[in-house]
C-alpha positions as CSV (number, residue, x, y, z in Angstrom):
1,X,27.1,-4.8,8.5
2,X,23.8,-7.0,8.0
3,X,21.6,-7.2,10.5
4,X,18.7,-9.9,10.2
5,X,15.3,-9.5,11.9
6,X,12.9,-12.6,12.1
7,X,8.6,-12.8,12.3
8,X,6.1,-15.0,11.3
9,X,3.1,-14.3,8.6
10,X,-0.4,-13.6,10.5
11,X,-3.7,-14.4,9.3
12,X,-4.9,-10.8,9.2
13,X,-1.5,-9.8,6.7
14,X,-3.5,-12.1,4.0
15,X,-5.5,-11.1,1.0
16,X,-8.2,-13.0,-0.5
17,X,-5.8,-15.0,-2.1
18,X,-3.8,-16.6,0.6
19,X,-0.5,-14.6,0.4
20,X,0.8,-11.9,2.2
21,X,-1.0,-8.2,0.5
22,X,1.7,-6.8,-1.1
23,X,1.3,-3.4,1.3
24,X,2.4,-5.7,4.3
25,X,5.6,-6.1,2.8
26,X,6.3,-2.7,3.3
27,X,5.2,-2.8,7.3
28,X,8.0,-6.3,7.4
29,X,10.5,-3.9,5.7
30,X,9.5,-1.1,8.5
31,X,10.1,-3.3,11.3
32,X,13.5,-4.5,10.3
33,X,15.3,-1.0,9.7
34,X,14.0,-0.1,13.1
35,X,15.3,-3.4,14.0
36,X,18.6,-3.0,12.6
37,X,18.9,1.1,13.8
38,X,18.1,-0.2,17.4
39,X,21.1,-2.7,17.1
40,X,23.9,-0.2,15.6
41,X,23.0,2.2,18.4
42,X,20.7,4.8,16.8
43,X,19.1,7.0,19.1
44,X,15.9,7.1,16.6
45,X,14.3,9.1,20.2
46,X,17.0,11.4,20.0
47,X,17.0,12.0,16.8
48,X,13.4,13.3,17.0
49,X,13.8,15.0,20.1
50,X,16.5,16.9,18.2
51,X,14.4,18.1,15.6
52,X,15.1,15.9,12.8
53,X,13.0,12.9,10.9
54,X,14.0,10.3,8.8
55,X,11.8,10.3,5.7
56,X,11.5,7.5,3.3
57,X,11.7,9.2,0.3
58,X,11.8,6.4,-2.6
59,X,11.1,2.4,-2.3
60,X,12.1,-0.3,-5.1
61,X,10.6,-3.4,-4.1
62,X,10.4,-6.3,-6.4
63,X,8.3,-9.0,-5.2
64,X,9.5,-12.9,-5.9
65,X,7.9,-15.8,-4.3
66,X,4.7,-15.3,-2.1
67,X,4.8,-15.7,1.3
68,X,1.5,-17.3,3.2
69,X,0.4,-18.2,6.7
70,X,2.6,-19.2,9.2
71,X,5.5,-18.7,6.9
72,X,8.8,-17.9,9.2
73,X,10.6,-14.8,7.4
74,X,14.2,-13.8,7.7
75,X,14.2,-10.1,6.6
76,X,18.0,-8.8,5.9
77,X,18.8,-5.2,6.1
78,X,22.4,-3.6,4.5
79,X,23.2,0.1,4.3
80,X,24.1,0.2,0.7
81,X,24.7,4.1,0.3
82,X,25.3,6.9,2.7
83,X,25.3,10.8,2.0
84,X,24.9,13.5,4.4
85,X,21.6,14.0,4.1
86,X,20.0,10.8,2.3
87,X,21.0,7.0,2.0
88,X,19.9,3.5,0.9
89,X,19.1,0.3,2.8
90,X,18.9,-3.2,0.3
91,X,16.3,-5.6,2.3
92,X,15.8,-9.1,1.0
93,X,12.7,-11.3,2.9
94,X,13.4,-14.7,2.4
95,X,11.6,-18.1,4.1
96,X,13.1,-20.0,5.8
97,X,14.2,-22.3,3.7
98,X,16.1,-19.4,1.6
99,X,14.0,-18.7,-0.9
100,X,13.3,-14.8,-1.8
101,X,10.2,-13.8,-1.3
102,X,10.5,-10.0,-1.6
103,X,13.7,-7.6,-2.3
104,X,14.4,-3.9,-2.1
105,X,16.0,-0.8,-1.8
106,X,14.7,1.6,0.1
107,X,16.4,5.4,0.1
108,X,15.6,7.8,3.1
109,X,16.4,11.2,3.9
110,X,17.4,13.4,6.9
111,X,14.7,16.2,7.1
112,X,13.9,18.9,9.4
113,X,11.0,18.4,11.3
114,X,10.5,22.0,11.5
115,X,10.7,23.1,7.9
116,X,10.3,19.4,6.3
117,X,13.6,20.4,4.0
118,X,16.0,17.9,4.0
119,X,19.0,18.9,5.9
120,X,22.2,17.4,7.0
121,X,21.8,14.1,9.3
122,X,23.8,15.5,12.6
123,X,26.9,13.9,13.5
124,X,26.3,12.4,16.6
125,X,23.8,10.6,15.0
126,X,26.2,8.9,12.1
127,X,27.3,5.8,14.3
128,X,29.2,2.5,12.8
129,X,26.5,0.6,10.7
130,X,24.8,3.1,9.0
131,X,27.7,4.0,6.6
132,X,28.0,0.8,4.3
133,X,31.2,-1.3,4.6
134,X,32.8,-0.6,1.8
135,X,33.0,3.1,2.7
């Protein structure tokens, strides 16, 4: 399952340069997995209110084509790999008129809020979507 979320490049996500910094890419990849949990039914509250986080533990982003004021992005998010206590999520950010400005994977990992060890994500939390399709 994709999921797509959409936003628009502010004035204050530019560097002295004109583009989009490089760290904002990572707040646009943010947004759409929170995006894309919210739409599968992942109870991200409940989760926490359980005891558990989800950690990003590793990001891979290659960056492309610069995106620039006003620039409408289209940010893609695909569970790629699912374990029981760590997966992967592949995010591509393109423009609207398809071109890629950023890509990557980004692998998180169930942890304990308690102890901060990774543990096992619980099973009510495993809905349809965050396995990837080809499970």
């Amino acid at each position: 399952m994709k999921h797509f979320a959409e936003l628009t490049v502010r004035s204050y996500e530019c560097d002295s340069y004109g583009h989009v910094n490089n760290a904002v890419y990572l707040h646009y990849l943010e947004f759409a997995r929170m995006e894309f949990l919210k739409q599968i039914g992942f109870d991200y509250k409940g989760l926490v209110a359980d005891g558990y986080f989800l950690y990003v533990s590793h990001i891979d982003i290659r960056y492309k084509e610069s995106a620039v004021l006003d620039d409408k992005l289209i940010i893609e998010v695909e569970s790629v790999k699912f374990g029981a206590v760590s997966g992967t999520f592949h995010q591509i950010i393109r423009k609207e008129d398809g071109s890629v400005s950023a890509e990557a994977d980004v692998t998180w990992a169930s942890v304990d809020s308690r102890t901060h060890r990774p543990t096992r994500i619980p099973a009510k939390y495993i809905v349809d979507g965050l396995k990837p399709d080809k499970e």
